[in-house]
N, C-alpha and C positions, 0 to 999 in steps of 0.2 A: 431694485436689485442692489445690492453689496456688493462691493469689490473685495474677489477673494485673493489676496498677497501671492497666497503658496500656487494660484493655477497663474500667475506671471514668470514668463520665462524669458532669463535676460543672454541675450545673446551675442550681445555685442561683445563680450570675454572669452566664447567659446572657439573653438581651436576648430577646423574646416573636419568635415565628419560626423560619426553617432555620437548621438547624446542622448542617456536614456533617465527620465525621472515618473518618479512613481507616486500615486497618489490612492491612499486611503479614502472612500467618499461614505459617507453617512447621510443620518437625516439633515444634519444643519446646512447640508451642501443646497440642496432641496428648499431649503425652507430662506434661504438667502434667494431663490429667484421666484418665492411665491407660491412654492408646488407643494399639494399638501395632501396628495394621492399615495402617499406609499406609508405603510404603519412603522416599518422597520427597513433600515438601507444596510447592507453589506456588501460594497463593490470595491473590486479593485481598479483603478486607470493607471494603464503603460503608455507615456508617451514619448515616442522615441524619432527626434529631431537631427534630420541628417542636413549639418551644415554645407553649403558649397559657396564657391566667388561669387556669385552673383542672384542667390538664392537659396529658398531652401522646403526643406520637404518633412512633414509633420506627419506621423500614423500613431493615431491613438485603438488601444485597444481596449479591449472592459469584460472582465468577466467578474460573476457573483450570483448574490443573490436581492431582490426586494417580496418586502412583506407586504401583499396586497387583497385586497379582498373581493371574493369569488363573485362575477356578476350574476350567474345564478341564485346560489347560495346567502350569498352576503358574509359565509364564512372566511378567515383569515387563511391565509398561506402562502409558504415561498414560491416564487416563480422564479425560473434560472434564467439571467438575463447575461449574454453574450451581445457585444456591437463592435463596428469598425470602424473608420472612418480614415480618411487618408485627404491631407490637404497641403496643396503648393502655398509656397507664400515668397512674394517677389516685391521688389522695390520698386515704388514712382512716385510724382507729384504731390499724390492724396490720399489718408485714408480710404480703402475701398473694402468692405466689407460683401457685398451685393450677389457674388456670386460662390453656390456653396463648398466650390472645391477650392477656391483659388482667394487668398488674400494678399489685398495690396496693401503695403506699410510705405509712409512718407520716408525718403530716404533721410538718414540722420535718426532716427527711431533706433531703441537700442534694446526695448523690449516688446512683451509683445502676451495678452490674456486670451489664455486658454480655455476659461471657465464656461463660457456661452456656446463652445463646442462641444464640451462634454456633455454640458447640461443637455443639448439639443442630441447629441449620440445615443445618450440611456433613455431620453423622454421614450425616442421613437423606437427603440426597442423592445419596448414592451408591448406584449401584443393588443390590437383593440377589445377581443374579448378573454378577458379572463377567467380562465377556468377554473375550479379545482381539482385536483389530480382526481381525487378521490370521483367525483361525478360523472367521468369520462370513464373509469375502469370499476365504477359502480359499488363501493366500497364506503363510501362516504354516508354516513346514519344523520339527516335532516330532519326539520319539521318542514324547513321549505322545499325541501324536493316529496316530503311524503304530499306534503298538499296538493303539490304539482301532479304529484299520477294521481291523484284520487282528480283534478278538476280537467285530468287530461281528457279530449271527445272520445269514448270510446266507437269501435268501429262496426257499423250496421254488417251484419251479416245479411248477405245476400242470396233473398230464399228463389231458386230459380220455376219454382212454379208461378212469380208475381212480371218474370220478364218476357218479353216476345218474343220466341224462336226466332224469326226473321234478325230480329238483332245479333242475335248469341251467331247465326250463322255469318252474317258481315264481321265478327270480332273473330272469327276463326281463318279470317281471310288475309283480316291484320298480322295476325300472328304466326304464319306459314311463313310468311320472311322469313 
């Protein structure tokens, strides 16, 4: 992974209160920690860092879109990705990174990288299965959804002169709940 400049926020200048900066994310944001799942990235990130005496409080937000391809399908398309995430961050002793709301900074530290929360905020936002819109509202023209209904089981009709009465009478017993 690459260290990216622009997700370093120096705060040791900043006045006690909001502080809000803004970040454009693309592919190459992605391709700096290795990730090579999305075709096209168009995200916005708001991160707005509320300084205090003795700490401070991070909310990152994200909306957009990624260019992804449909695990049905294999076809391309945007999926709309919204995340949140909100994190403490407080001085002691030692680096502590370990737990996911809360970061600890060595006192005398005077900045501080955002990049690996972000990355970690939009990874998980995306959902695990990807649809296309199109396949869900059935609009969507395939070779791989037409193969799919043609190799779908179609469903045995059930001819009731092959079943036991006896039976068909216990299912009507079930079904009176």
């Amino acid at each position: 992974m690459k260290k990216l400049k622009e997700f370093f926020i120096p705060f040791s200048g900043l006045k006690l209160g909001k502080h809000e900066f803004d970040y454009a994310i693309n592919n190459t944001f992605f391709e700096s920690f290795g990730y090579q799942e999305f075709n096209g990235v168009n995200l916005k990130v708001s991160a707005i860092l509320n300084k205090m005496n003795n700490m401070m409080e991070l909310e990152l937000k994200s909306h957009g879109e990624v260019n992804v391809d449909c695990d049905v399908t294999g076809e391309p398309f945007e999926q709309p990705i919204t995340a949140h995430l909100d994190l403490v961050i407080k001085f002691g002793e030692e680096f502590n990174d370990e737990n996911d709301e809360i970061l600890i900074l060595p006192h005398g530290e005077h900045q501080f990288d955002i990049s690996q929360y972000v990355y970690e905020m939009l990874v998980l936002a995306i959902p695990p299965k990807k649809v296309h819109p199109g396949v869900i509202d059935g609009t969507l023209q395939s070779e791989v959804l037409d193969k799919l209904d043609e190799l779908q089981p179609k469903e045995e009709k059930k001819e009731s002169e092959n079943t036991d009465p006896r039976w068909d009478d216990l299912k009507k017993l079930l079904t009176e709940k």
